[in-house]
N, C-alpha and C positions, 0 to 999 in steps of 0.2 A: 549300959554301955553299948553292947550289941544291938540294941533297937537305935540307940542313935546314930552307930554307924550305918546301919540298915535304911535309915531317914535321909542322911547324905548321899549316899548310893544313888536311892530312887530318884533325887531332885538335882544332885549331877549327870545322871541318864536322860530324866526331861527335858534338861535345857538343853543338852548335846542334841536330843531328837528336835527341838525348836530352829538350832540354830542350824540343824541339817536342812529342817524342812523352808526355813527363809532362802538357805542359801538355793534350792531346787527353784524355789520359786523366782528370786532373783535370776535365776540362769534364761529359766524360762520366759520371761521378759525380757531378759535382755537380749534372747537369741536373733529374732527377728530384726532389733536395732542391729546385732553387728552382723547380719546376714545382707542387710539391705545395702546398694550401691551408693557412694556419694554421692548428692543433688550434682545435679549439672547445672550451671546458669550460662544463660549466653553471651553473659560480658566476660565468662574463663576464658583464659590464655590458653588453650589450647596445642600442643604440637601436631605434626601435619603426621608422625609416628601412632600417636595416640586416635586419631580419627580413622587412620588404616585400621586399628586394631579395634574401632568400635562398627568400623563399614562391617569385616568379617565375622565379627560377633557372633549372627545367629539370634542377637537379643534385637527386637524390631523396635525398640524406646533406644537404643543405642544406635542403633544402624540410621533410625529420624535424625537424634542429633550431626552423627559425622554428616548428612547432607545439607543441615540445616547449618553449620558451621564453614561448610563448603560454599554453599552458594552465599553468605555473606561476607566470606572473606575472599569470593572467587579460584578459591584453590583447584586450578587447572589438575595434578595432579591426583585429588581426589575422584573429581568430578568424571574425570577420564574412564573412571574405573567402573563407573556405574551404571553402562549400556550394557554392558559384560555381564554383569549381574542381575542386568533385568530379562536379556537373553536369556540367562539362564535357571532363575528363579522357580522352584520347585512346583509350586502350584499356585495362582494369582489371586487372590481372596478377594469375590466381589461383596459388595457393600450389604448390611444387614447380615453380617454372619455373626458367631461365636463373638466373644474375648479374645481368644488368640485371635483370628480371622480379621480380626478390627482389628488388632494391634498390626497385625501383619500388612492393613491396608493403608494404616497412618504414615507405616513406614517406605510406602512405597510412594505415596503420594508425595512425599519429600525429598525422596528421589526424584520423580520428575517432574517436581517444581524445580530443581535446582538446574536439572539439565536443559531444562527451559528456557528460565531467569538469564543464565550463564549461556546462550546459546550456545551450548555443546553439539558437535556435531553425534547425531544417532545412526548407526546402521540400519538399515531394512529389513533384516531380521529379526532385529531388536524390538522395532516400532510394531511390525507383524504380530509381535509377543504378546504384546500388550493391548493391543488396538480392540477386542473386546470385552475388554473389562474397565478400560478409563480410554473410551473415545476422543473426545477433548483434547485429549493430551495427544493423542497418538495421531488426531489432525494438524497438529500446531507441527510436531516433530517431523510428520511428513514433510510438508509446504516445501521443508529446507531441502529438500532431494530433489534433482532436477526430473521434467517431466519423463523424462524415457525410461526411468528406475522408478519411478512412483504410479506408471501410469495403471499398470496390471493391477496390483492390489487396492489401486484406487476402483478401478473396477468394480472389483471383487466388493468392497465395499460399497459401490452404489448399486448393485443388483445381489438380492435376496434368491434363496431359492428357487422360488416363484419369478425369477425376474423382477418382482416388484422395486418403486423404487417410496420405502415406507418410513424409515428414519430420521431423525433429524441428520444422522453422521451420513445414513445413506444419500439425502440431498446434499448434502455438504461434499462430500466426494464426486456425486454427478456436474456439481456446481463447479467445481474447481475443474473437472473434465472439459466441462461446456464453454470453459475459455479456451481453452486451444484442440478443437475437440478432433480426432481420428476419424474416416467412414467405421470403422467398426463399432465408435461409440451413437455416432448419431444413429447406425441402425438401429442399434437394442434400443437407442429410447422410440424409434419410431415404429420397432420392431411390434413393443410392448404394449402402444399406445391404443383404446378402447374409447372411441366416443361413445354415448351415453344419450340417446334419444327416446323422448318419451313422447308415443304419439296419442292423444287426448281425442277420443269419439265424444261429442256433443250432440244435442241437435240442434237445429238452426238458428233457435233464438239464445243459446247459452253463451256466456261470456267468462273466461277465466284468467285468473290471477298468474304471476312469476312466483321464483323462488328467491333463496335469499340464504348466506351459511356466513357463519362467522369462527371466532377462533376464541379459548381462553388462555389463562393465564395465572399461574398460580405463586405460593410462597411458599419457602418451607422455613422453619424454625430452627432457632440453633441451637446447639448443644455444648453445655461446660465445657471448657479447655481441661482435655485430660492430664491428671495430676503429675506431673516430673516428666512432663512432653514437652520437648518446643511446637513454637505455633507449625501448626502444618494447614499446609495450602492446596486446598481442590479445585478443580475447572471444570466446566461446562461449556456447553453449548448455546446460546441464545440467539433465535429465530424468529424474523420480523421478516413478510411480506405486507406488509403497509405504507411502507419510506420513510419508517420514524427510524431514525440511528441512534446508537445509545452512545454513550461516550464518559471516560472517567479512569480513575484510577482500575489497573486489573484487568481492563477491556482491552480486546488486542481483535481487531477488524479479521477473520478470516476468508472471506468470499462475497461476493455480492454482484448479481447479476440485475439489470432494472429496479427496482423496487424491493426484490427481496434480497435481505442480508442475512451473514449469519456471525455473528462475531462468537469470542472464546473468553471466555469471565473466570479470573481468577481469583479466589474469595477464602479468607478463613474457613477452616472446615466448622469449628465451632460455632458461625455467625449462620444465619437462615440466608435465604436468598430468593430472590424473582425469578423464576423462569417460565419463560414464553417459547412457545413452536406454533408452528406454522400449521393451521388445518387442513393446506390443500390435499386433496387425493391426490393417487398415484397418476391421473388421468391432467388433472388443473396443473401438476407439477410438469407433466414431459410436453403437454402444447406451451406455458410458460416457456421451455427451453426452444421448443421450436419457433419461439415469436423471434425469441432471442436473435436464433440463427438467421434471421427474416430481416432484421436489423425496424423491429417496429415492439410498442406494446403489445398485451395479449387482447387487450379491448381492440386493438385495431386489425385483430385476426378476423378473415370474411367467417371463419366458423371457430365453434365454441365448444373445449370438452362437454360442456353440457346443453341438448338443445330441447328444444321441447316445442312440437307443432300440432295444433289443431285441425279435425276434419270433421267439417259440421255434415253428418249424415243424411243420406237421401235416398242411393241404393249401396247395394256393395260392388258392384260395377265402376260405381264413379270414385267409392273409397277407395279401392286398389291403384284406381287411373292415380287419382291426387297423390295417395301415401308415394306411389310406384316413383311420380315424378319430383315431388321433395327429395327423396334419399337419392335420385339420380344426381336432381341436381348437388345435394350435400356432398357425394361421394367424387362428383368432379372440382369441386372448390379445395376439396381436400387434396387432392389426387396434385393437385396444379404447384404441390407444396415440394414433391421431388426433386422438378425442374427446375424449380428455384433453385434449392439446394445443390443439385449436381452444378448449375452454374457460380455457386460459390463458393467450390469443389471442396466440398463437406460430404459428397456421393461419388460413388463408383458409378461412370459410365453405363457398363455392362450390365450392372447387379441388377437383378429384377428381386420389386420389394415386394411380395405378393403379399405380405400380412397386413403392410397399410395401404388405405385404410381398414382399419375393423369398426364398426359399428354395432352395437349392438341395442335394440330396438323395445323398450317397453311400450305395451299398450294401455291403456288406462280406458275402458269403459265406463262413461257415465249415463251410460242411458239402460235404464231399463223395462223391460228385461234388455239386454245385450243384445244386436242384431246377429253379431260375430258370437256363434260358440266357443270354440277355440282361439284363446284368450293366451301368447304365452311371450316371453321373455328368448329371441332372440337374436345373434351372431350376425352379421352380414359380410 
């Protein structure tokens, strides 16, 4: 009798520890289901309370949706809120970072697709905030502020520390300057600007070839829509000095001076995309503007960021006379480019431009030995 109560004991114990340990285990699965947020789809009814409460969040999958519900249903009220917030955003997470850092950038990018789409007006603060981590964006946002309040950080944005002018945003800003441009800006680009002469020793029966540069063009691939995100929208920059225009859904015209354009392409982040820029150097780009100002092409400029002139050897008496009188004359064809300007009062009168022109002068011997020892790379 005692061994068989002893028998029910044990196997009411077992089943008690069985039914403990399913239940552990059921808890344990199921935590993560009732931890996880309800889906969101974007045919929800939404209230304009519930999208405040998902802008403030701090959750960057929730902060995409409130603007991705914004800009399709227009909710001025939202939408309002969201330069304030970009002003002030903690730290801007550029592209290639972390998990959080992605999620961080999806949700910004949906923010200013929506204040975009919705032409919301943006403060200059605001645009400041952002303008080096989604350039695109922070050109498109400018445009809308009139020149006298955009014109500084347009600046700023087409000259690099170096002065140079290197980027697609930094031509894009020079570009949009070069329509109604100040003497301050046409000095820096004239300030800047470095012709580029190659003088070629020969001897007298030698014949040589030109040059020739082109530009590419590449794609990127895209990537799965991330899972419980609305779609979120990226922009770019696309750059054509060719006079091919692009045109289409997403494409919004930002600048375009003769021949080169630059428009601003709005695209799934998920989808790849085409992007083209322009190869000119900093040199091809600021005579470019200066043809501009000249009211002609850059082919019908009397000189060329790039020249290159031949002197078939005989003494170095007579090379000096030649080289001496080429760059005279290069240097007044250039020089003639001021007085144009100041009469299309794009120059200050008074201002003496001492730095243009500059010239700087490679030599290329082909004969050897070399008649010239000292052989070098300079300044004029």
């Amino acid at each position: 009798m005692r061994f068989n109560v002893q028998r029910r004991f044990m196997r009411t114990h077992y089943n008690m520890r069985m039914v403990f340990r399913n239940v552990l285990l059921l808890l344990c699965m199921a935590g993560p289901a009732l931890a996880q947020e309800p889906q969101i789809t974007s045919e929800m009814n939404v209230e304009v309370g519930t999208l405040h409460n998902w802008l403030h969040s701090g959750d960057p999958r929730l902060i995409a949706w409130a603007g991705d519900f914004a800009r399709r249903r227009h909710n001025a009220e939202i939408l309002s809120e969201i330069p304030g917030m970009l002003e002030h955003w903690s730290m801007l997470p550029k592209a290639g970072g972390n998990v959080e850092e992605s999620a961080q950038r999806r949700a910004i990018l949906n923010l200013l697709d929506g204040i975009i789409q919705d032409n919301v007006k943006v403060s200059l603060p605001a645009i400041e905030r952002i303008a080096d981590v989604f350039p695109a964006q922070a050109v498109l946002l400018i445009q809308r502020l009139p020149m006298e309040e955009s014109r500084l950080p347009l600046m700023m944005w087409a000259f690099d520390g170096n002065d140079s002018i290197s980027s697609v945003r930094a031509r894009t800003a020079a570009m949009m300057l070069a329509k109604n441009p100040d003497p301050d800006f046409v000095s820096r680009v004239l300030g800047g600007f470095v012709q580029h002469v190659t003088i070629q020793i020969v001897s007298p029966k030698s014949v040589l070839g030109g040059m020739g540069s082109g530009g590419p063009c590449g794609d990127s691939l895209g990537t799965p829509l991330e899972a419980g995100w609305p779609q979120v929208y990226a922009y770019s920059l696309f750059e054509d000095d060719t006079g091919r225009k692009i045109s289409g859904d997403g494409i919004q015209p930002v600048v375009e001076i003769g021949r080169h354009s630059i428009s601003a392409v709005r695209r799934k982040e998920s989808a790849g995309w085409e992007e083209c820029s322009s190869q000119q150097t900093d040199a091809q780009f600021r005579h470019e503007l200066i043809a501009y100002w000249l009211g002609v092409t850059p082919s019908e400029m009397q000189w060329k960021p790039y020249e290159s002139t031949t002197v078939k050897w005989s003494t170095k008496a007579a090379y000096e006379r030649e080289l001496g009188a080429w760059l005279e004359a290069d240097r007044v064809r250039m020089s003639g480019v001021l007085q144009q300007l100041r009469e299309r009062g794009l120059l200050g009168e008074n201002i003496a431009y001492e730095k243009f022109p500059q010239i700087s002068v490679r030599i290329e011997c082909h004969l050897y030995p070399c008649p010239l020892r000292d052989l070098s790379n300079s300044p004029h």
